[in-house]
N, C-alpha and C positions, 0 to 999 in steps of 0.2 A: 128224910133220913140222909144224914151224910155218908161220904164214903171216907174211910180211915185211907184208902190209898191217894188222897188228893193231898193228905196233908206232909207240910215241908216243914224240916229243921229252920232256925237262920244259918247257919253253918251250909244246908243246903241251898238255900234262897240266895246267900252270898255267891257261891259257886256258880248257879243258876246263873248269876247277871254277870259276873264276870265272862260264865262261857259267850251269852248274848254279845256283851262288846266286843269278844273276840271274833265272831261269827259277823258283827257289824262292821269291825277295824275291816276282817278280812274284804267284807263287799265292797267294803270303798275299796280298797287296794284291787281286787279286780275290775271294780266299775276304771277307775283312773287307766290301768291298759287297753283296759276297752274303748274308753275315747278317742288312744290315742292310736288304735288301728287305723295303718295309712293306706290311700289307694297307690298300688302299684307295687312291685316286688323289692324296687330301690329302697324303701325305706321299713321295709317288714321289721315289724319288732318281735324279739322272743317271747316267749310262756314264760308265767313268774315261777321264780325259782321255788318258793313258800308252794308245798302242795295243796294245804287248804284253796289257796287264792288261786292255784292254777286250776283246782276244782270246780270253784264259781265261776272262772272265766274260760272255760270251756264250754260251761251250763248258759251263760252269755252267748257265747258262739253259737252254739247249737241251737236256741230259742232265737237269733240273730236271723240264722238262715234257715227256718223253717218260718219265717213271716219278711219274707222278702229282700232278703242282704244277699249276699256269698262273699262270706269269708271262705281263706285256705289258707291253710299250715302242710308244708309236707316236706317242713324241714329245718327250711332255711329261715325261717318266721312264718308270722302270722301278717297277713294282706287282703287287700279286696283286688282281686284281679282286675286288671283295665284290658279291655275289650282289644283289639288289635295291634297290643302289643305284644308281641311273639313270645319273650319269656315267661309274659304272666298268662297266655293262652296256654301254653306247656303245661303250666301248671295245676291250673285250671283244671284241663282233662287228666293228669296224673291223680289230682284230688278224686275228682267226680271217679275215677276208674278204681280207686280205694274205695273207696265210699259203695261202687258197687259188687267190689270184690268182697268187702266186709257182710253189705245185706247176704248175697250169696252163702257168704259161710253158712250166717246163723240161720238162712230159710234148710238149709241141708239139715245144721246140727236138731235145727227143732221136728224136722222128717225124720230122723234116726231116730231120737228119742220117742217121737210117738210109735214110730213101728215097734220098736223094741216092748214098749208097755202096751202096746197090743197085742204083740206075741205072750206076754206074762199074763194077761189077763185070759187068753185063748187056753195056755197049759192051766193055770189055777193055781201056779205054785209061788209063794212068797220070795221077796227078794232076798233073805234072807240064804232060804234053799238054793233057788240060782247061784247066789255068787259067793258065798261061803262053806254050802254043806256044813252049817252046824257048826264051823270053826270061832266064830267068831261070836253068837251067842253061847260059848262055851267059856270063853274068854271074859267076855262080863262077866260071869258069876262065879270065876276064880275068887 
């Protein structure tokens, strides 16, 4: 048996491949700044301006230095720091001390959140009752 949701207009199918090349134009345009990440902070290139493509190439980044790179951005471009050269050791540890000021955050924000939905689960009262009193399911059904 087929499923009616699988099937496409061409009007959609066009759309469909249009978004594809734009999604592929984009990768090449982030793959291309990606190669041309320099070692050393002298020649740091910026993030693309185009936010799809600075999209990808942050998702570059990130898959870059969780399999053995270290790239850093912390401002002034994007570089692979060289080893004892003082500005880009700076940087270095300014990145690494973002990076672990950020984990920080969200290990708190996700501690908050569960305590709080422990405490709702412990009274038995809906979120609803907590943070609206009724106001607000009351307002839907004007």
């Amino acid at each position: 048996m087929h499923s009616t949701r699988y099937c496409i207009t061409a009007g959609e199918a066009t759309l469909r491949q249009k978004g594809e090349k734009a999604v592929g134009k984009n990768r090449e345009t982030a793959e291309s700044y990606f190669i041309r990440i320099p070692d050393g902070h002298r020649n740091a290139i910026q993030r693309p301006y185009n936010m799809n493509v600075d999209r990808i190439f942050r998702r570059m980044i990130e898959h870059a230095n969780n399999n053995g790179d270290c790239i850093v951005n912390i401002g002034d471009g994007v570089f692979r720091p060289i080893p004892g050269d003082p500005v880009d050791e700076k940087a270095f540890h300014e990145y690494i001390g973002k990076e672990l000021h950020r984990a920080r955050a969200i290990q708190y924000k996700r501690l908050c959140m569960k305590q709080t939905f422990e405490s709702w689960k412990k009274i038995g009262r809906d979120y609803n009752a907590l943070h609206f009193d009724g106001k607000r399911e009351t307002e839907q059904h004007e």
